[in-house]
ZALO-34727 format. One line per 3 residues: number of its first residue (from 1); their letters; for each residue x, y, z of N, C-alpha, C, CB. Coordinates in Angstrom, 3 decimals. Glycine has a CB too. Layout:
% residues N
NUM) a) X,Y,Z,X,Y,Z,X,Y,Z,X,Y,Z; ...;
//
This chain:
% residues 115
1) xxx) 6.845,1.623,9.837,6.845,0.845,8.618,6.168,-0.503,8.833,8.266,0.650,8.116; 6.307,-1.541,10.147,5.516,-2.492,10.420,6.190,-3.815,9.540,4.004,-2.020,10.069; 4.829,-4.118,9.125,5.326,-5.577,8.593,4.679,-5.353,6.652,4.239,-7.290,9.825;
4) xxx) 4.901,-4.128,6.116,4.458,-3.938,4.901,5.324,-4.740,3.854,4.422,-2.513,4.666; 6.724,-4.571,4.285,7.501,-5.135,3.015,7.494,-6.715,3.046,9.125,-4.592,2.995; 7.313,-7.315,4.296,7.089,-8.790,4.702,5.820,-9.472,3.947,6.837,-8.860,6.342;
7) xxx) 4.826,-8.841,3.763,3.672,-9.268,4.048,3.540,-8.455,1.782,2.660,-8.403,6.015; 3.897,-7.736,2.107,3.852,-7.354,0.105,4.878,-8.269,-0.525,4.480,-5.427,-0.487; 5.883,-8.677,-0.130,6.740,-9.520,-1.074,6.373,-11.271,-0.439,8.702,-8.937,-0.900;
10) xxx) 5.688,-11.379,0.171,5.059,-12.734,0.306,3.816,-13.249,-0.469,4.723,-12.844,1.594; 2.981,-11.380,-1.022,1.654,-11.624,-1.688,2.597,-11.322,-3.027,0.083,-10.524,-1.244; 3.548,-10.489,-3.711,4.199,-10.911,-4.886,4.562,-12.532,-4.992,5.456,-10.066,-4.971;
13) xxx) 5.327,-13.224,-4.183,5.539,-14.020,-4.555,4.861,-15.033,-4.882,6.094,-14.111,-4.150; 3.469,-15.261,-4.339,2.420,-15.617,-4.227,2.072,-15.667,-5.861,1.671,-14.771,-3.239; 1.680,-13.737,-6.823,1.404,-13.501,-7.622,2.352,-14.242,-8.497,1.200,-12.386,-7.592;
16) xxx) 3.518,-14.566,-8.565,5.078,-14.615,-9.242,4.457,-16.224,-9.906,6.916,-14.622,-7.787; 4.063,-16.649,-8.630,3.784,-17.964,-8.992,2.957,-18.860,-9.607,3.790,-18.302,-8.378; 1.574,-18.095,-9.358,0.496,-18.268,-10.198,1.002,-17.792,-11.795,-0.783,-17.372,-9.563;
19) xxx) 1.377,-16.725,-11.970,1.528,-16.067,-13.169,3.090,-17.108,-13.782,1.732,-14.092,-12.829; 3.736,-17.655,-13.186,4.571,-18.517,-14.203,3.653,-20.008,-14.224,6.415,-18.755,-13.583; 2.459,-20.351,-13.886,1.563,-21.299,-14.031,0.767,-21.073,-15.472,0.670,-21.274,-12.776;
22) xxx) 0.257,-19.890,-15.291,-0.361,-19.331,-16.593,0.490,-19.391,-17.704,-0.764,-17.936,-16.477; 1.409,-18.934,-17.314,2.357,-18.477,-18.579,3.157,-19.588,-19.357,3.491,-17.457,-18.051; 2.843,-20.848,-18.650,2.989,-22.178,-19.339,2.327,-22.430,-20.586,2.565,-23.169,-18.522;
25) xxx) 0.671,-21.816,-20.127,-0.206,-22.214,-21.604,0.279,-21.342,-22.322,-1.884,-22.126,-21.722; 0.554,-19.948,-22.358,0.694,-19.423,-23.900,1.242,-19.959,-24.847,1.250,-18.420,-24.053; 0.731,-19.390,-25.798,1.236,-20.004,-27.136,3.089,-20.051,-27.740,0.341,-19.062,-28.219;
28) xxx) 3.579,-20.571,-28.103,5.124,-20.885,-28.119,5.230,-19.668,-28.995,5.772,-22.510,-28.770; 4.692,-19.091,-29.955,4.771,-17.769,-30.457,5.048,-16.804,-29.517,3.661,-17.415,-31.082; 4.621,-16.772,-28.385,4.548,-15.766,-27.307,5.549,-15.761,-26.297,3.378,-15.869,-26.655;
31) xxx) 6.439,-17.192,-26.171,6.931,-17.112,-25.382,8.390,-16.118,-25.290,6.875,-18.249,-25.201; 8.748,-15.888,-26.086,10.021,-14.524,-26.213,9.538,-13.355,-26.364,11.038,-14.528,-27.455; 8.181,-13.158,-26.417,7.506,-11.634,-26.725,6.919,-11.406,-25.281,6.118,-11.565,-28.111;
34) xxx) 5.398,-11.737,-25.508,4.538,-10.910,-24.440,5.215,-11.840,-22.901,2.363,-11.129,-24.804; 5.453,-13.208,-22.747,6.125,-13.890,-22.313,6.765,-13.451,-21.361,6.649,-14.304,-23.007; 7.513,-13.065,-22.080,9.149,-12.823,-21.410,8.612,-11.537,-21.099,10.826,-12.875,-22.500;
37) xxx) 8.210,-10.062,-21.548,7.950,-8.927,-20.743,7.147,-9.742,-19.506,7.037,-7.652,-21.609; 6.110,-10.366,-19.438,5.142,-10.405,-18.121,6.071,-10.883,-17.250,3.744,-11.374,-18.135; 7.028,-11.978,-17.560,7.967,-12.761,-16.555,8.950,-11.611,-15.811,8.981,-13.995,-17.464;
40) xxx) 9.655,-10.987,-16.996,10.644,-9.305,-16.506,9.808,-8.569,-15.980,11.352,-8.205,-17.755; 9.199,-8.168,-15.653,8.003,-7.507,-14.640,7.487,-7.623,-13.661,7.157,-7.447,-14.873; 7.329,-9.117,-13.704,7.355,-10.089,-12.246,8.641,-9.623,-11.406,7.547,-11.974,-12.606;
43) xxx) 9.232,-9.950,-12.143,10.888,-9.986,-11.521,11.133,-8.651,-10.869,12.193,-10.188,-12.814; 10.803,-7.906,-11.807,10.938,-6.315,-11.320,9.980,-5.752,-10.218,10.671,-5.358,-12.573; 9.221,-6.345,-10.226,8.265,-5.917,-8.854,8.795,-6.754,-8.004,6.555,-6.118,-8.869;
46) xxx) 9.205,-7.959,-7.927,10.042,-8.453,-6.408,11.204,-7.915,-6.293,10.399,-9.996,-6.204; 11.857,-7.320,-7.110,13.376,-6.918,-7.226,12.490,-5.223,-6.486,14.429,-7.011,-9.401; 11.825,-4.569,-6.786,11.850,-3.181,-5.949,11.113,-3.492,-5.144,11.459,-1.853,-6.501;
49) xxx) 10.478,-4.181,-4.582,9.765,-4.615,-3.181,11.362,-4.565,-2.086,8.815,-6.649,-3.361; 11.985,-5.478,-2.639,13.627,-6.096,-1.910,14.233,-4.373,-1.412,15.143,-7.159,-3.631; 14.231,-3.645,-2.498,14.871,-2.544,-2.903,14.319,-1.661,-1.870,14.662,-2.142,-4.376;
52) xxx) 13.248,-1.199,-2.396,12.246,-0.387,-1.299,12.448,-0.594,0.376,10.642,-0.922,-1.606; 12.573,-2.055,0.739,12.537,-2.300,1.781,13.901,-2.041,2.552,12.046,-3.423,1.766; 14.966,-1.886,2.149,16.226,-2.008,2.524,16.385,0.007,2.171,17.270,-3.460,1.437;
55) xxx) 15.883,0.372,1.422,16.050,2.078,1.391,15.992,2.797,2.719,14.843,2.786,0.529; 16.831,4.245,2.583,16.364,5.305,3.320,15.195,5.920,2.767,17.336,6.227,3.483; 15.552,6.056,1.359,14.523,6.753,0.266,13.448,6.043,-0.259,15.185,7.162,-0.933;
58) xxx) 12.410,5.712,0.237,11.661,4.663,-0.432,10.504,5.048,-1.172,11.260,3.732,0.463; 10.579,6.504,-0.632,8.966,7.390,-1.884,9.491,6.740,-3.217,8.929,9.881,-2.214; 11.154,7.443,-3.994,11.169,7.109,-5.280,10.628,5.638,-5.571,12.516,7.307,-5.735;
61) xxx) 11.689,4.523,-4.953,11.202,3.187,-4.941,10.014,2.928,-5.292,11.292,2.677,-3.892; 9.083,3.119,-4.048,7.914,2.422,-4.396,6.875,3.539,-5.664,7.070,2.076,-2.725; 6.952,4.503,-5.527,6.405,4.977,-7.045,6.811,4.145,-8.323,6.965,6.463,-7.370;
64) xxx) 8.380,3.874,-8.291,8.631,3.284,-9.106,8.061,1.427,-9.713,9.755,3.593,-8.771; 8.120,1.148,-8.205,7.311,-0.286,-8.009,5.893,-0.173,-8.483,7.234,-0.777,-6.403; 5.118,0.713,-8.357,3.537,1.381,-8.669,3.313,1.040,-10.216,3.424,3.329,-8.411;
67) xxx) 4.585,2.282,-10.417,4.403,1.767,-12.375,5.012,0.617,-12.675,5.192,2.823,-13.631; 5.427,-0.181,-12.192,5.982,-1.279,-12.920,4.601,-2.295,-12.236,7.911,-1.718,-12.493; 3.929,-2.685,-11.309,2.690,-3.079,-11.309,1.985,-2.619,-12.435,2.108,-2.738,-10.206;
70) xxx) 1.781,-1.515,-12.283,0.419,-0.533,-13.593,0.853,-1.255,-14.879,0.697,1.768,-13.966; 2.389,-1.675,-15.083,2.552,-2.043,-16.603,2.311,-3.388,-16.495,3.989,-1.728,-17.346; 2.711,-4.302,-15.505,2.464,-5.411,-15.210,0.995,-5.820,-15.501,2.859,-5.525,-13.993;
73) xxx) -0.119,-4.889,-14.991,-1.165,-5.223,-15.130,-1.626,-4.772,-16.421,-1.799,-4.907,-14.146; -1.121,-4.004,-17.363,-1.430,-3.499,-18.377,-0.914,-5.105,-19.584,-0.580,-1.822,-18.437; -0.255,-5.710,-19.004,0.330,-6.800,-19.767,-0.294,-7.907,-19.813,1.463,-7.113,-19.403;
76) xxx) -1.120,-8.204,-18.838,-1.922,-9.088,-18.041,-3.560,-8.933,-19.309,-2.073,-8.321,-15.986; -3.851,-7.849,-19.216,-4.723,-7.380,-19.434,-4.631,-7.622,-21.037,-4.799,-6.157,-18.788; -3.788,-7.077,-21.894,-3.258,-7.523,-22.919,-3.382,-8.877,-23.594,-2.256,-7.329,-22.685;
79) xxx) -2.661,-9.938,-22.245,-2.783,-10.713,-22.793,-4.175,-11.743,-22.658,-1.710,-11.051,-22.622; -4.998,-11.262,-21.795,-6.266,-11.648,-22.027,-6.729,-11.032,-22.856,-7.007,-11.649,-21.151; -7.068,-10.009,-23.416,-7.796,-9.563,-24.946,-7.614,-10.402,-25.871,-7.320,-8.302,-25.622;
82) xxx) -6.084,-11.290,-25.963,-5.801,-11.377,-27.456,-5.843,-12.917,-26.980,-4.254,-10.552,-28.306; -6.451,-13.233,-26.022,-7.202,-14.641,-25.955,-6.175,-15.888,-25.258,-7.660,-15.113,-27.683; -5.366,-15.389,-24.795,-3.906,-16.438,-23.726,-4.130,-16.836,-22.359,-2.368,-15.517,-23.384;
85) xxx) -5.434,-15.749,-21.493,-5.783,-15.920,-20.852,-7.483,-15.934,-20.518,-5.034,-15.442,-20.502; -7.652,-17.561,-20.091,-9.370,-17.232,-19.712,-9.562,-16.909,-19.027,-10.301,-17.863,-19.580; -11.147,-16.493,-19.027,-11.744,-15.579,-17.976,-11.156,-15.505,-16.507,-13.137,-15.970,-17.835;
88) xxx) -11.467,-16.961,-16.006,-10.987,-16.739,-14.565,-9.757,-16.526,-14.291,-11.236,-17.685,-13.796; -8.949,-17.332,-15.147,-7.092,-16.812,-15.075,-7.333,-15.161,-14.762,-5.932,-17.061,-17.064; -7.179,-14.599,-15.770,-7.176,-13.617,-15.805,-7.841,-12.995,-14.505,-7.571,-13.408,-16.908;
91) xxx) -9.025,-13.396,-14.027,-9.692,-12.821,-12.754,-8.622,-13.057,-11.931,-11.100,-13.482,-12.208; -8.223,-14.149,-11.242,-7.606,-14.885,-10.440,-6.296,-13.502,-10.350,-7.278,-16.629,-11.093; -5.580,-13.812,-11.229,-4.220,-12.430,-11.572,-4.769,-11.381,-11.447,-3.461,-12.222,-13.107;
94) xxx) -5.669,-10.756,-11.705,-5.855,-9.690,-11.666,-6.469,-9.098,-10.323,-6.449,-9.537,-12.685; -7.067,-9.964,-9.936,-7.127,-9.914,-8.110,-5.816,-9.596,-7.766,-7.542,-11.465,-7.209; -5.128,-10.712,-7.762,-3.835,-10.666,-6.852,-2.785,-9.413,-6.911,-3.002,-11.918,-7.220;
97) xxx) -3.050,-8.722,-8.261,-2.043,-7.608,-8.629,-2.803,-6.321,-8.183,-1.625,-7.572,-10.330; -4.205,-5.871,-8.349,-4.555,-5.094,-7.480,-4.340,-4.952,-6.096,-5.426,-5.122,-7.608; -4.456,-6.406,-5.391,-4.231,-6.532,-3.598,-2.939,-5.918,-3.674,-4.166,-8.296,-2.713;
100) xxx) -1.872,-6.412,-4.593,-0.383,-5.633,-4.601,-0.414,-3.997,-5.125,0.711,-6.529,-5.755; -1.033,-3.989,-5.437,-1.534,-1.592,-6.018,-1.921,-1.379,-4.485,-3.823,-0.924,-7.655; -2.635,-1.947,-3.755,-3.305,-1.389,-2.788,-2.206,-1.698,-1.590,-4.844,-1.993,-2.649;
103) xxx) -1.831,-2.607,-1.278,-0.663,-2.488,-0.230,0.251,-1.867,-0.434,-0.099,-3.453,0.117; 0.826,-1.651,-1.926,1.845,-0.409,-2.515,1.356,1.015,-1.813,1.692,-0.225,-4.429; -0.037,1.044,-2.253,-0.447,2.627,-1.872,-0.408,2.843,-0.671,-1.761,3.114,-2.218;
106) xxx) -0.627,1.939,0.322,-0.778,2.165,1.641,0.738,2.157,2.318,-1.779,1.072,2.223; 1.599,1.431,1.830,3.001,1.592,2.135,3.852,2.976,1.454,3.646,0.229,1.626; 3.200,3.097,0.568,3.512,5.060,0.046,3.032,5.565,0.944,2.769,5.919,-1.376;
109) xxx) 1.731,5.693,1.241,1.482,6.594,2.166,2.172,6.564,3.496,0.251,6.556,2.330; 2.333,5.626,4.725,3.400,5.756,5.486,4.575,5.912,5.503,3.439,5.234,5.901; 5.201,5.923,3.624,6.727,6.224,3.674,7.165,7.828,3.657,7.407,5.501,2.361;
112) xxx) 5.079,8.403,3.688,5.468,10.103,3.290,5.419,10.483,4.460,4.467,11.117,2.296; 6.063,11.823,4.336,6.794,12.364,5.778,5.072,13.157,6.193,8.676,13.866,5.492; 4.988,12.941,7.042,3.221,14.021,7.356,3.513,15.534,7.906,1.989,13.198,8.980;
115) x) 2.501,16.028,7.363,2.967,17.205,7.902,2.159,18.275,6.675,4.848,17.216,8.027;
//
């Protein structure tokens, strides 16, 4: 297993933080809507990082962590269309949440049994 869960919940938190920077500018309309899902999502990807890491079972876990990134970034994405986030914001986040898909995938793959 190595140093995956160390080194993924240090680049979440990383993400956690930038993204409650952003999430200052949105619009006060937004802040109990799209808002609050991107913030609960945050949360939920450090909350199954924690989870994952402390499992016997960690295939379910981190699949589960996978889609809650995928929606995370689907929210992200969202809220740059409808104009909350500029260009580079949005670049900036959206870097950082892929680097987190890709250390996810690579920590799935060593959590599967080979064979």
């Amino acid at each position: 297993m190595g140093n995956e869960p160390l080194l993924l919940a240090k680049k979440a938190e990383e993400m956690v933080l930038y993204g409650y920077q952003v999430l200052r500018h949105f619009p006060r309309s937004e802040r109990h809507v799209l808002n609050q899902e991107i913030r609960q999502s945050m949360w939920a990807v450090l909350a199954l990082i924690e989870r994952a890491a402390r499992a016997r079972d960690k295939i379910r876990l981190l699949q589960e962590l996978d889609i809650e990134l995928a929606l995370l970034k689907r929210r992200v994405r969202i809220a740059h269309r409808l104009g909350y986030l500029p260009n580079r914001q949005y670049a900036v986040w959206s870097e950082k949440l892929v680097e987190l898909g890709r250390m996810v995938g690579g920590w799935l793959k060593t959590a599967r049994p080979r064979g």
